[in-house]
C-alpha positions in Angstrom: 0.0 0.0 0.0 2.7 2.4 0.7 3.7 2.2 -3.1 0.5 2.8 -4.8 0.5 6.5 -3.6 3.6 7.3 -5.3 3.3 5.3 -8.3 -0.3 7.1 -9.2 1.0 10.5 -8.5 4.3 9.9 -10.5 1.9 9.0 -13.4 -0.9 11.9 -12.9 2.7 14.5 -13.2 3.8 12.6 -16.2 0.2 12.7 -18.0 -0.2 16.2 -16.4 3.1 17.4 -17.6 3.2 16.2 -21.2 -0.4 18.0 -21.7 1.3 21.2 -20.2 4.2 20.9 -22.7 2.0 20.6 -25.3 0.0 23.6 -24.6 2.9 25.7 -24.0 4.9 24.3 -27.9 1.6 25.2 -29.6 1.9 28.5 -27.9 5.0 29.5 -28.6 5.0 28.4 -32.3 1.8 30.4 -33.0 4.0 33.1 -31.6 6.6 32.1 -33.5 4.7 32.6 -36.8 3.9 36.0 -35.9 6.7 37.6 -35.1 9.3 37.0 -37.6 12.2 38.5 -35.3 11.5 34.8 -33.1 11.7 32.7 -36.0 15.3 34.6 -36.8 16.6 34.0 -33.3 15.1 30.1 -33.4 17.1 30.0 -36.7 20.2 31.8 -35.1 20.3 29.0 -32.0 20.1 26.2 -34.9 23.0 27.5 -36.8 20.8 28.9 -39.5 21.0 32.6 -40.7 17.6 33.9 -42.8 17.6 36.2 -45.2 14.4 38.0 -45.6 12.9 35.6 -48.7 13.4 32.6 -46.2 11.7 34.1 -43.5 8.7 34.7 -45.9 8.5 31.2 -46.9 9.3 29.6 -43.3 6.2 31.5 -42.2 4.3 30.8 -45.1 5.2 27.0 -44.9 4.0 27.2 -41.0 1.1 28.8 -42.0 0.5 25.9 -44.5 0.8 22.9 -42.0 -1.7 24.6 -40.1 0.5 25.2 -36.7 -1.8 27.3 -35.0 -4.9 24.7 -35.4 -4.8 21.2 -34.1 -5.3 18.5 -36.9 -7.6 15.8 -36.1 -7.3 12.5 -38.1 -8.6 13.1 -41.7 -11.2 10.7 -42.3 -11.0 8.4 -45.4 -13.0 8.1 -48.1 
């Protein structure tokens, strides 16, 4: 009995925490594709230097996947 406690709460933080990361990454890439000055300095950390026709087209592609909305499964036909 003296296990059980811990093991439950260890896997509420893990469920709890990977639904918190989530949130927080969708945040910050909608952010992200808004403000072109982020996406430089996420380039920047990655080795990457953007030129202004990149940026257009990294934002545009972002835009494309859809990053800001979830995707649900696409149903066949």
């Amino acid at each position: 009995m003296n296990y059980v406690v811990p093991i439950i709460t260890l896997i509420v933080g893990l469920i709890g925490g990977f639904f918190i990361g989530v949130f927080y990454l969708r945040q910050q890439l909608t952010k992200m594709q808004n403000d072109p000055q982020m996406l430089q300095k996420m380039a920047k950390q990655m080795g990457y230097n953007l030129n202004g026709q990149q940026m257009q087209r990294a934002q545009q592609m972002m835009k494309k996947q859809g990053m800001t909305k979830p995707q649900g499964r696409r149903k066949k036909k």
